[in-house]
VOBA-1610 file (N, C-alpha, C; in pm, whole numbers, padded with zeros to 5 digits, always signed):
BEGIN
Unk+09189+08555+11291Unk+09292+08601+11382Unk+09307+08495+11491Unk+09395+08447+11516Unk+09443+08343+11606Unk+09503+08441+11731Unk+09381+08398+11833Unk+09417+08459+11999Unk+09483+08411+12100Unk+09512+08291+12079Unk+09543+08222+12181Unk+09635+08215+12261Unk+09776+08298+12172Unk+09892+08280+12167Unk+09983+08378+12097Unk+10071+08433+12115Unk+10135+08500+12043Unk+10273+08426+11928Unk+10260+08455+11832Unk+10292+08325+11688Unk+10434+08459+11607Unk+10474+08444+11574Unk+10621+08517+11529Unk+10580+08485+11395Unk+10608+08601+11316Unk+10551+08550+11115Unk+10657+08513+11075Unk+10771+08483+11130Unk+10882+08378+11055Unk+10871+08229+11125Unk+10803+08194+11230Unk+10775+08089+11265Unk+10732+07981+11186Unk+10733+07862+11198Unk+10713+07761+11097Unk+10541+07748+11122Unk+10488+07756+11268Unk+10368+07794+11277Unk+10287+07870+11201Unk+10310+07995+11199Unk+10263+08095+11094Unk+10273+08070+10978Unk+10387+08031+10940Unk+10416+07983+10798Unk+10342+07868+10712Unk+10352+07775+10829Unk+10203+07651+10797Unk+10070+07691+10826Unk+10060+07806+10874Unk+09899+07841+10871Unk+09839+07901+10785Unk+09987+08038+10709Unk+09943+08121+10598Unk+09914+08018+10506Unk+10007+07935+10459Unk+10005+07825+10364Unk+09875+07770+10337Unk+09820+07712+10468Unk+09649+07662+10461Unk+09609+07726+10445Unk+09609+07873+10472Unk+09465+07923+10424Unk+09512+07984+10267Unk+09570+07984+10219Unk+09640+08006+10089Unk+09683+08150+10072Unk+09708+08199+10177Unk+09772+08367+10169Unk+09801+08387+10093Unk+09804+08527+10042Unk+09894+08560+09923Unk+10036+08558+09930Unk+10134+08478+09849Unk+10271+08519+09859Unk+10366+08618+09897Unk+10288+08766+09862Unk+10339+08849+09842Unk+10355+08915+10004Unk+10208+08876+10069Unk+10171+08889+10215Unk+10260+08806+10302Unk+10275+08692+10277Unk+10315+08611+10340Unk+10473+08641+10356Unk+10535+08692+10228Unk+10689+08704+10214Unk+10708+08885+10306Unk+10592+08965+10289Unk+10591+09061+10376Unk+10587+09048+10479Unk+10480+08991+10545Unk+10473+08956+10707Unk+10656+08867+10753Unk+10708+08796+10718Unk+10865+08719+10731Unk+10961+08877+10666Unk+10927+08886+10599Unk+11070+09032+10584Unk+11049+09149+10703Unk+10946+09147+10675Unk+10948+09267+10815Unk+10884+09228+10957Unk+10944+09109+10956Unk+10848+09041+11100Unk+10761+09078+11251Unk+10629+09093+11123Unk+10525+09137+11172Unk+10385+09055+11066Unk+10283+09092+11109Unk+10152+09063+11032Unk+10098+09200+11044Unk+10060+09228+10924Unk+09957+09334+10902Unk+09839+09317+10848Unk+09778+09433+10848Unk+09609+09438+10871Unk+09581+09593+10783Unk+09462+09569+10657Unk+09437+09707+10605Unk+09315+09738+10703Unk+09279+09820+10761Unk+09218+09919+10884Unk+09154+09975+10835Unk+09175+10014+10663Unk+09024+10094+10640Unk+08997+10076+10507Unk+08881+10096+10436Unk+08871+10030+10333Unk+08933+10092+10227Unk+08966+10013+10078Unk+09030+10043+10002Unk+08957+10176+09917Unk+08986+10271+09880Unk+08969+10361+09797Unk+08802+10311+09720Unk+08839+10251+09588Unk+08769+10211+09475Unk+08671+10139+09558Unk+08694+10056+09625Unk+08564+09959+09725Unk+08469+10033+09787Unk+08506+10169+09822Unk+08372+10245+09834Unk+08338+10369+09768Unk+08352+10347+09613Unk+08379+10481+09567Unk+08376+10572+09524Unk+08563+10570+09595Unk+08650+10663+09522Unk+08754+10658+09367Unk+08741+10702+09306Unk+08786+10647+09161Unk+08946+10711+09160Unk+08919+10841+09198Unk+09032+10950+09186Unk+09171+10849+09235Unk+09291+10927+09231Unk+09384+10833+09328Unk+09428+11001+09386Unk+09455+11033+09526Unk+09525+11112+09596Unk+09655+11148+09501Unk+09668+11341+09530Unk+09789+11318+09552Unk+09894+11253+09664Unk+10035+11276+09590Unk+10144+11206+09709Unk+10216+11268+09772Unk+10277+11206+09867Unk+10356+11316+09953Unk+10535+11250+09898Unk+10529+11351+09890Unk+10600+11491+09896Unk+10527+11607+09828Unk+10397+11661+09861Unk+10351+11743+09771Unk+10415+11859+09693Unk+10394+11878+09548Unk+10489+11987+09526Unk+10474+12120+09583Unk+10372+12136+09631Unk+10299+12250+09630Unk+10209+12243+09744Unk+10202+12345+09758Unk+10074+12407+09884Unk+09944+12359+09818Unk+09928+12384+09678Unk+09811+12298+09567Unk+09795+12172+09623Unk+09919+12137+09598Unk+09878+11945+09667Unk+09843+11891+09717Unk+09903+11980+09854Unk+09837+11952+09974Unk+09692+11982+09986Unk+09653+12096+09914Unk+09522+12081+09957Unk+09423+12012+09842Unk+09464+11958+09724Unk+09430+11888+09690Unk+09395+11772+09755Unk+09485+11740+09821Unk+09510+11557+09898Unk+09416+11593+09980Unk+09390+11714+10059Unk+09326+11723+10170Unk+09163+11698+10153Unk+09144+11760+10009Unk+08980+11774+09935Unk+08948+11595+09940Unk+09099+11546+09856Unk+09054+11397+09844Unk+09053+11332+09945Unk+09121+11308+10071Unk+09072+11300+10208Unk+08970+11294+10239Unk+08959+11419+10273Unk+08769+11415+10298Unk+08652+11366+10258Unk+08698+11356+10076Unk+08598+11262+10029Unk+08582+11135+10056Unk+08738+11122+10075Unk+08752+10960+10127Unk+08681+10913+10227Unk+08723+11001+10338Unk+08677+10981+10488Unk+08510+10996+10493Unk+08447+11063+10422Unk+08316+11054+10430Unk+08245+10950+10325Unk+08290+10881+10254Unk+08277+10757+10198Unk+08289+10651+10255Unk+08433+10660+10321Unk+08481+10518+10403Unk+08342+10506+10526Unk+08298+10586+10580Unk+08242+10620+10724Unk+08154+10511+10637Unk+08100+10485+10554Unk+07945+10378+10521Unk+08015+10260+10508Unk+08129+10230+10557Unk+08137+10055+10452Unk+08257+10007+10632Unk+08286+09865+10594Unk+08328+09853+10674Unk+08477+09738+10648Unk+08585+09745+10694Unk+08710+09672+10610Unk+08694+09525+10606Unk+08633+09475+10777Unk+08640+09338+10754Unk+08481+09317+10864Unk+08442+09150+10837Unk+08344+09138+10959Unk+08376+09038+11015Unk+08343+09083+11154Unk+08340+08939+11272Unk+08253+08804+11229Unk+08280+08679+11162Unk+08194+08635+11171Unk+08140+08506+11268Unk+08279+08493+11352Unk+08256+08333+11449Unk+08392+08299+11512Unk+08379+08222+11658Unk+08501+08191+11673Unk+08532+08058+11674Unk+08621+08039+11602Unk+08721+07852+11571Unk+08754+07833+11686Unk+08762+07703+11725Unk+08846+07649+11773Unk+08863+07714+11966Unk+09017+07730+11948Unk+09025+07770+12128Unk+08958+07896+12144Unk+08898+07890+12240Unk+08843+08058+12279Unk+08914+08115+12361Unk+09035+08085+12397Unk+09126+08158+12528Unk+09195+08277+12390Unk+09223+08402+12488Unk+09250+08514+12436Unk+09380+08526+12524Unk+09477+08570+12451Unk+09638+08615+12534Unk+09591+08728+12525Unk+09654+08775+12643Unk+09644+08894+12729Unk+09708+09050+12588Unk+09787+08997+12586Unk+09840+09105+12502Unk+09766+09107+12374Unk+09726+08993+12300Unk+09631+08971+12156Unk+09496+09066+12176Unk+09462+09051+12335Unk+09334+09119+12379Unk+09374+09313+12263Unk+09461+09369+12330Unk+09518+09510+12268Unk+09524+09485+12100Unk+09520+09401+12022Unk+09560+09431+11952Unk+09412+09364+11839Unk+09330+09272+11932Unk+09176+09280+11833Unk+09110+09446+11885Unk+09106+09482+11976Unk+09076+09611+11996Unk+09125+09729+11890Unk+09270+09745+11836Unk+09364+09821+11784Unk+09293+09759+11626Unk+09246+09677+11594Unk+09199+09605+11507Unk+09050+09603+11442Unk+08977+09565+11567Unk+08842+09562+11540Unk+08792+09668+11536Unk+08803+09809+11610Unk+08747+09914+11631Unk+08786+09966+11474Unk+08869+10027+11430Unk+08902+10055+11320Unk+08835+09985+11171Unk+08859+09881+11159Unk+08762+09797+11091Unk+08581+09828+11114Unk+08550+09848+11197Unk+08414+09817+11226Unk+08379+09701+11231Unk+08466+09557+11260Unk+08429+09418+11244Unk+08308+09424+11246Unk+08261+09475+11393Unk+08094+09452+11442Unk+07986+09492+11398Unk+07988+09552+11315Unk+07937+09720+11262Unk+07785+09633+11222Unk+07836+09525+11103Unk+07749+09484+11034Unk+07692+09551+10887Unk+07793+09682+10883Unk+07821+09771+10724Unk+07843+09669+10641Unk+07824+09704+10517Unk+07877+09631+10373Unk+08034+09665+10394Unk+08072+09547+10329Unk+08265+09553+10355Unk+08282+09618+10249Unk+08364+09690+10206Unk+08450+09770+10103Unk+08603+09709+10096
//
């Protein structure tokens, strides 16, 4: 995560940085269509698991819902052991923009960067 500065994902900046680190295409063409960068916040299903897949919403049924709700829970008490990403060092500039500050917070807490859990 680059703090230093606030960077626009259609910027040629961003664009030459996803590039180096070899982003995925698919990420990269997401972050420029909907200009933003995103972040998965909690771990994937199968990475700590869960095999099942949820139902979806629009549930048909009152069933569904509480179906989804059973699988939820399993989720959520699975996810609680693993952790999405880890902190491991900082590159380069260490100055933090004021506003970037809100958004490793909005970031790290959710993740458990710090945790030191197995990542899922």
């Amino acid at each position: 995560m680059a703090t230093q500065a606030l960077v626009e994902p259609e910027s040629e900046t961003a664009i030459a940085v996803l590039n180096a680190l070899g982003s995925d295409p698919l990420y990269r063409q997401l972050c420029k269509t909907q200009k933003c960068f995103r972040a998965r916040l909690t771990p994937k299903p199968w990475r700590c698991g869960i095999r099942q897949k949820p139902e979806r919403w629009p549930w048909l049924n009152a069933d569904g819902e509480k179906r989804f709700q059973a699988w939820d829970a399993q989720y959520q008490s699975h996810a609680a052991n693993w952790a999405t990403c880890e902190f491991l060092r900082h590159i380069g500039n260490p100055s933090i923009h004021e506003e970037v500050q809100t958004i490793i917070a909005a970031h790290d807490g959710p993740t458990r960067a710090d945790s030191k859990l197995n990542l899922a």
